[in-house]
Each structure stands twice: as structure tokens, then as C-alpha cells.
C-alpha positions as CSV (number, residue, x, y, z in Angstrom):
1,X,0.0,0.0,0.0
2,X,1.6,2.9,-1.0
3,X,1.8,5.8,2.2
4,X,1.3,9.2,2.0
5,X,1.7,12.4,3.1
6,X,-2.0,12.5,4.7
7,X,-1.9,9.1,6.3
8,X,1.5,9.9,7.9
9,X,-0.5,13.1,8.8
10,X,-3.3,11.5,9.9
11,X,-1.0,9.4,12.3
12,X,0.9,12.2,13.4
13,X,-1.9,13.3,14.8
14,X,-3.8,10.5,16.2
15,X,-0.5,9.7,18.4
16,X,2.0,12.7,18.7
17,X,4.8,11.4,16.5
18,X,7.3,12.5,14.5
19,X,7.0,12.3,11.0
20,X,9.8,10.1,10.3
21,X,8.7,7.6,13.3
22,X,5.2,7.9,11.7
23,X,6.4,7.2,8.4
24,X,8.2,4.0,9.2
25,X,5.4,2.6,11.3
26,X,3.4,3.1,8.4
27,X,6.0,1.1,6.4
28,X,6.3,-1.1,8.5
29,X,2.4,-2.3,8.9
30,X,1.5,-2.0,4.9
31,X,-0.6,1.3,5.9
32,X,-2.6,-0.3,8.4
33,X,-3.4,2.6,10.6
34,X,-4.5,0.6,13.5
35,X,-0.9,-1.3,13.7
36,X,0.9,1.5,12.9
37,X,-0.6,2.9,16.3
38,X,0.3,-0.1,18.2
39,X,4.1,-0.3,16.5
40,X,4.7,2.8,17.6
41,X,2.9,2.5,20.9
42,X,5.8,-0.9,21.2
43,X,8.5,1.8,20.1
44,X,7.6,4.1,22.8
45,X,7.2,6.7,19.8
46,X,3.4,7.1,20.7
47,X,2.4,9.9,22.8
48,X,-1.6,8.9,23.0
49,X,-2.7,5.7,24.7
50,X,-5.1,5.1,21.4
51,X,-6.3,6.5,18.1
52,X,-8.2,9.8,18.7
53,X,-10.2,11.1,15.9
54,X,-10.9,14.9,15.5
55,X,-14.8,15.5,16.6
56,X,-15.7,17.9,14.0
57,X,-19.6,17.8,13.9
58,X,-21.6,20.0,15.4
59,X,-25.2,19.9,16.9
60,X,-26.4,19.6,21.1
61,X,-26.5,16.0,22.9
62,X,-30.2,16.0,24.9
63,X,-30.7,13.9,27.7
64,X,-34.1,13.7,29.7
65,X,-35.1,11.5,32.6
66,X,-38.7,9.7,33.5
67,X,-39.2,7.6,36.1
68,X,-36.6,5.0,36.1
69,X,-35.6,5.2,32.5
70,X,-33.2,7.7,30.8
71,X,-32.3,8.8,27.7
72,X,-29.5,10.7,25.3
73,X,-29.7,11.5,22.1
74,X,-27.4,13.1,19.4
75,X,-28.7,15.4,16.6
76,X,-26.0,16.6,14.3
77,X,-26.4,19.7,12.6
78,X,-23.7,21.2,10.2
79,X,-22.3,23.9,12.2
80,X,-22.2,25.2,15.6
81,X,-24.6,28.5,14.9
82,X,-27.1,25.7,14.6
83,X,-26.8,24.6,17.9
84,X,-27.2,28.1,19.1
85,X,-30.4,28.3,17.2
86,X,-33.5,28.5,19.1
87,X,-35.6,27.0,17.1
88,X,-33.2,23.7,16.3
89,X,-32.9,23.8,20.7
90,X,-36.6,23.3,20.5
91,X,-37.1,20.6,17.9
92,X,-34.0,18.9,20.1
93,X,-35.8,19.3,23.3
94,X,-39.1,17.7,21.5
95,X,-37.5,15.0,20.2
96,X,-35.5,13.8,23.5
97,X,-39.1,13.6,25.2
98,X,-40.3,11.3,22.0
99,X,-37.1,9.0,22.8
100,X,-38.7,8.6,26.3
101,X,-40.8,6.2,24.7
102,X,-38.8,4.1,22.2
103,X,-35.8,2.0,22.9
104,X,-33.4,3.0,19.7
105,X,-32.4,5.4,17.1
106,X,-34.9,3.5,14.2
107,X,-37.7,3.5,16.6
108,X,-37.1,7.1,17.4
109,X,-37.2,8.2,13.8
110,X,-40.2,6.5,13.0
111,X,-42.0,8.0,16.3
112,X,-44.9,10.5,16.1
113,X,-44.0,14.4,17.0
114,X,-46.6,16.2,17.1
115,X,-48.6,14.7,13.9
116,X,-45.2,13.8,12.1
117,X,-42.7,11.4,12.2
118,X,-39.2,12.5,13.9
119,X,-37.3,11.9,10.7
120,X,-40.2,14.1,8.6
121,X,-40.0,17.1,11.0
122,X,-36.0,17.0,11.1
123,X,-36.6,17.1,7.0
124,X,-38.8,19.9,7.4
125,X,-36.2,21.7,9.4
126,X,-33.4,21.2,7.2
127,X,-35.4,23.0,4.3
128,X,-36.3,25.8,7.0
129,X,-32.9,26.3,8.5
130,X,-30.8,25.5,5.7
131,X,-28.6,23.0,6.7
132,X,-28.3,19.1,6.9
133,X,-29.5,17.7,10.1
134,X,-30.1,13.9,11.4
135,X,-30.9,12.4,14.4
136,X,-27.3,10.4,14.5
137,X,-27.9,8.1,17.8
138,X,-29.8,7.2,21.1
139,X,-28.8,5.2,23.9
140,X,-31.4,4.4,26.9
141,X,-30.9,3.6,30.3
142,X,-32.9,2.1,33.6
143,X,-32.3,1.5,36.9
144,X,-33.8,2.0,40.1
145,X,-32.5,5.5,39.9
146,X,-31.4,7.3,37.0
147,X,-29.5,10.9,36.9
148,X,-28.8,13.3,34.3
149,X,-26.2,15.8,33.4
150,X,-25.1,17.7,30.7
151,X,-21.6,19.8,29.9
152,X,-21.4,22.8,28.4
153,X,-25.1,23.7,28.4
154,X,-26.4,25.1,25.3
155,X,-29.9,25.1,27.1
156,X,-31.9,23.2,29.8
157,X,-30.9,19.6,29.1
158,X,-28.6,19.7,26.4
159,X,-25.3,20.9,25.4
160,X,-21.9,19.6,23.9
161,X,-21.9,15.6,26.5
162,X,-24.5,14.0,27.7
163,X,-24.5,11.5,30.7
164,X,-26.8,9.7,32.5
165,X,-25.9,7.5,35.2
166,X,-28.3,4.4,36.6
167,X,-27.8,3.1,40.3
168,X,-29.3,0.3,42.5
169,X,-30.1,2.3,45.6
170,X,-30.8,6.2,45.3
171,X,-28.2,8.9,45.9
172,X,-29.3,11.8,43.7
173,X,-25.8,13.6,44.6
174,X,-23.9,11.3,44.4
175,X,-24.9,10.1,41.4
176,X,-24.3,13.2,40.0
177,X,-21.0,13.6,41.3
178,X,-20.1,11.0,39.4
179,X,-22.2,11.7,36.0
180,X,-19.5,15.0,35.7
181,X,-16.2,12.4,36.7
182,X,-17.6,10.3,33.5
183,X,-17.8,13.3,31.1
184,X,-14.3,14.4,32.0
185,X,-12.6,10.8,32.1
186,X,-14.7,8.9,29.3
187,X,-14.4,5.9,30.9
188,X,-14.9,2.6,27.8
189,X,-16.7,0.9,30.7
190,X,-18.5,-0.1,33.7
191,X,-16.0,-2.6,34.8
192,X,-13.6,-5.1,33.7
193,X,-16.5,-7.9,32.8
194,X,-17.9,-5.2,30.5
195,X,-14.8,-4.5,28.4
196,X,-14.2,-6.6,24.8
197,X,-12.0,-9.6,25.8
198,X,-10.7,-8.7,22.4
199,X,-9.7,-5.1,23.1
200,X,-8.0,-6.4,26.7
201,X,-6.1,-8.7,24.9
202,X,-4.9,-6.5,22.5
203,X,-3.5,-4.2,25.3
204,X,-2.1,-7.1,27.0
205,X,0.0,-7.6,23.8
206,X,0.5,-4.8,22.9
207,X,2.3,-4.6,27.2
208,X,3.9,-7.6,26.6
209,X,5.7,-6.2,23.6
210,X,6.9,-3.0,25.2
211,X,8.4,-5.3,28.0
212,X,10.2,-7.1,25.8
213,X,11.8,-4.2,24.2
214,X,13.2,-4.0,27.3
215,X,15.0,-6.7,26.7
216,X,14.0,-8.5,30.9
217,X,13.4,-12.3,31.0
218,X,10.1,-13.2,30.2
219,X,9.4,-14.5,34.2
220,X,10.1,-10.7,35.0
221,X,7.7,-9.3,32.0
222,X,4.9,-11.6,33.0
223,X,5.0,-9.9,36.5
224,X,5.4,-6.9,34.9
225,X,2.5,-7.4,32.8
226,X,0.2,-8.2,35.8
227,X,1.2,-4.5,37.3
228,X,0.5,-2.8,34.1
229,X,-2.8,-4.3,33.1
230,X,-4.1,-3.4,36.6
231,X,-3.0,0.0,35.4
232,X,-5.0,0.1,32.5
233,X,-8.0,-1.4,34.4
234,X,-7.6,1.4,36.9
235,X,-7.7,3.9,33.5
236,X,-10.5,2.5,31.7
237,X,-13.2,0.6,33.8
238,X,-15.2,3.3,35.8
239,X,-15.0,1.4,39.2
240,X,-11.9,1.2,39.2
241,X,-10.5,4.6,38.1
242,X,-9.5,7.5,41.0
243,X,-12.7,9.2,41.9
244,X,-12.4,12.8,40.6
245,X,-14.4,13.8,44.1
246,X,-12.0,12.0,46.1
247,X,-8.6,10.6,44.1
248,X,-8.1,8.5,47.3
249,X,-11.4,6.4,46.3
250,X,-12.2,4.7,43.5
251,X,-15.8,5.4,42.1
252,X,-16.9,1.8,42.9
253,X,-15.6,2.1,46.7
254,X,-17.6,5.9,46.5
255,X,-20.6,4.2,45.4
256,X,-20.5,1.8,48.3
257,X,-19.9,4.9,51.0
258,X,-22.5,6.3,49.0
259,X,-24.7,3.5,49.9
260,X,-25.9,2.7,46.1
261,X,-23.6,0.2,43.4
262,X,-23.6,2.0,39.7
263,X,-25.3,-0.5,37.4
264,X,-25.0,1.6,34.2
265,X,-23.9,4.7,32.4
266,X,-24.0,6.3,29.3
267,X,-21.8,9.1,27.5
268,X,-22.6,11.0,24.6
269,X,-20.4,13.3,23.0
270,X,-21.3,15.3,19.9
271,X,-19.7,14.3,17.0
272,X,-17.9,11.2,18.7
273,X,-16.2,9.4,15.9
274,X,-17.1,11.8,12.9
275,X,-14.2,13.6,10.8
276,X,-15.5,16.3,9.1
277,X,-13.4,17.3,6.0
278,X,-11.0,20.4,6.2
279,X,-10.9,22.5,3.1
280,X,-8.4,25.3,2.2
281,X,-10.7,28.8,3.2
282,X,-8.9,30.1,-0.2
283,X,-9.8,27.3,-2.1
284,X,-13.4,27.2,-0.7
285,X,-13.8,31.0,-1.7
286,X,-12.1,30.3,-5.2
287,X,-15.4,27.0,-5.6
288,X,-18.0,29.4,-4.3
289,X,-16.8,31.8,-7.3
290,X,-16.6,29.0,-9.9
């Protein structure tokens, strides 16, 4: 596969390395992005634990509670002036209480809003407000209790991350304590049994490798690698990370102070996962003159 100049880019900055060191591990992996990560992660030539991909679409994250059953959901607009819009706030607002009643994103477009379906009245909006819109995702969430909260606030119940947190036992403060420490650490999940066994192994080769760089006997790395995958438990599970509240506590010991155990959570971020393409501002002024 032949590598260029934008995938050494793109790795450059995914990881924080240098060109040459990005170059090679490109070379090295046939242009496989995902192995070029991990090369370089072996290398010690990777500044970022994993792949991080700009976040470049815009629109507002709603969440909205009933009862015991929550729910966030994403609608993606094309820019951020959008988000600010009253009227697009509105339509957001509506459609997070319609989600109430489904279970996922399908159901959620086909559900009646106010005489239409949710995907027909985000259509009607786009040729109002003049830009492309969709309703991107939904995750719900029960427990016996369920909490809220939302960063950056563009309005009541929505804004930039969405979290809702779901507890056996009710501690309304707590759990919101600990709604805020997921949207600032973005934990991948609730615990160790709820991680891909794939994804842990991957890590744990990925450790191993690194070790062995090292150049220690492989008794000494299999300790080694014990130590450092309880490291990366403590990083990624939420239980098990440093409570933000209290860094002497992990949230799962919290939660039992607390007097509840944490069965659930859910993080939405907008435009998790989507690249949106960069264009020259010169070039885009020379197309709109074309």
C-alpha cells in the first residue's frame, strides 16, 4: 500500500509522533493505521494511549429523565450557529421527550411528534434552517434511579456531552458527582467484565511487547504485565478509576460509602467518531466563485 503524506499526517496526529517515526510505522504495517498505532505505541514513539479522531460535527447532545428510564440522544447539525439556534434547541428538546418512549435510534425516527414522524420534522427543518440535520444516535438507560447531566449547556438539558448515570439504591448527589467524573474521564466501561476480551487482549500484547523491548526475562515481563494491566483497568473501567471527588477512592468504593452500586452509564459526545473534511478557506472561496 503505497503511504502518504495524509496518512503519515493522519498518524501524526492520532499519536503525537514525529514524522519520520510515523512514516516508518506506516511502512512497517502496509498502511494499516490501527498497527501503525500499536508499532509505535511498542516503540515508545506514541504519545496517545489510542487513536483519537478529530470531533468535528456540530449539533447539542439531549438527555431527559422519567421515572426509572433515561435517555441521550445526538442530533447533528452542520455547524455550531445551529446549535445556538432557538428553534433547532426546541425541535432537540421535543425529540429527547419522544425517545422517552422508544428503545433505539430507528424507533425514534419513525415516532410520532406532534402529527409527524421525527425523521419528517428534522426534514422539514433542514429546508427551513438550511442545513443538513439527522438524528445520529440514542442510547437508553434504567435502573432504580437514574440521573442526568449535561456539559457545556447550550440550554436546559442539552449541550456539547451528555451523561446519564443508573444506580441500585438512590443517591441523587452522588450520582451526579459521578455523572460529571464520566464526562471528564470517558471511561470505555463499567468494569472489567464489561470490556471486549478482544480489546483487553490487544492491550495485553501490545504490554507484553513494550516489556520485551526491554530486553528482561520473560518470568520478570509476566509480573510486569500483571502491574500494568491493573493500570489500564484502573484507566478504563469506571469502578476502578480514582474518583475525581476524592482521588483516594475509586468510584466503585464511593458508590458503596455512598450507599448505592452503579449498574449503568451512558456518555454521549457530539460528534464522537465523525471527521469532518478540512478545506483550504482560499480554495473554498475560489469553488463558491466558480
Amino acid at each position: 500500500m503505497a503511504i502518504t503524506a495524509a496518512l503519515v499526517k493522519e498518524l501524526r496526529e492520532s499519536t503525537g509522533a514525529g514524522m519520520m517515526d510515523a512514516k516508518k510505522a506506516l511502512t512497517e504495517t502496509d498502511g494499516d493505521m490501527e498497527a501503525a498505532v500499536d508499532w509505535l505505541r511498542t516503540k515508545g514513539l506514541a504519545k496517545a494511549a489510542k487513536k483519537s479522531g478529530r470531533t468535528a460535527a456540530e449539533g447539542l447532545v439531549a438527555v431527559a429523565v422519567e421515572g426509572g428510564k433515561g435517555i441521550a440522544v445526538e442530533v447533528n447539525s452542520e455547524t455550531d450557529f445551529v446549535g445556538k439556534n432557538a428553534d433547532f434547541q426546541k425541535m432537540v428538546a421535543g425529540i429527547a421527550q419522544v425517545a422517552l418512549g422508544v428503545n433505539d435510534v430507528d424507533a425514534l425516527k419513525a415516532a410520532d411528534m406532534d402529527g409527524k414522524t421525527v425523521e419528517q420534522t428534522v426534514t422539514d427543518a433542514v429546508a427551513v434552517i438550511g442545513e443538513n440535520m439527522s438524528v445520529r444516535r440514542m442510547a437508553a438507560l434504567e435502573g432504580d434511579a437514574v440521573v442526568n447531566y449535561v456539559h457545556n449547556a447550550a440550554a436546559t438539558g442539552m449541550g456539547k456531552i451528555g451523561v446519564l448515570v443508573a444506580t441500585k439504591g438512590e443517591n441523587e448527589a452522588f450520582a451526579r458527582q459521578v455523572a460529571m467524573h464520566i464526562a471528564a474521564t470517558n471511561p470505555a466501561s463499567l468494569s472489567e467484565d464489561d470490556l471486549d476480551p478482544a480489546v483487553v487482549e490487544k492491550e495485553k500484547q501490545v504490554q507484553m511487547d513494550i516489556a520485551r523491548e526491554s530486553g528482561k526475562p520473560e518470568q520478570v515481563i509476566e509480573k510486569m504485565i500483571v502491574g500494568r494491566m491493573k493500570k489500564y483497568m484502573s484507566e478504563v473501567t469506571l469502578v476502578n478509576q480514582a474518583f475525581v471527588v476524592n482521588p483516594d477512592l475509586t468510584v466503585g468504593a464511593a458508590a458503596s460509602e455512598a450507599g448505592v452500586e452503579i449498574t449503568g452509564f451512558v456518555r454521549l459526545e457530539v460528534g464522537e467518531g465523525i471527521e469532518k473534511k478540512e478545506e483550504n478557506f482560499a480554495e473554498e472561496v475560489a469553488k463558491m466563485n466558480s
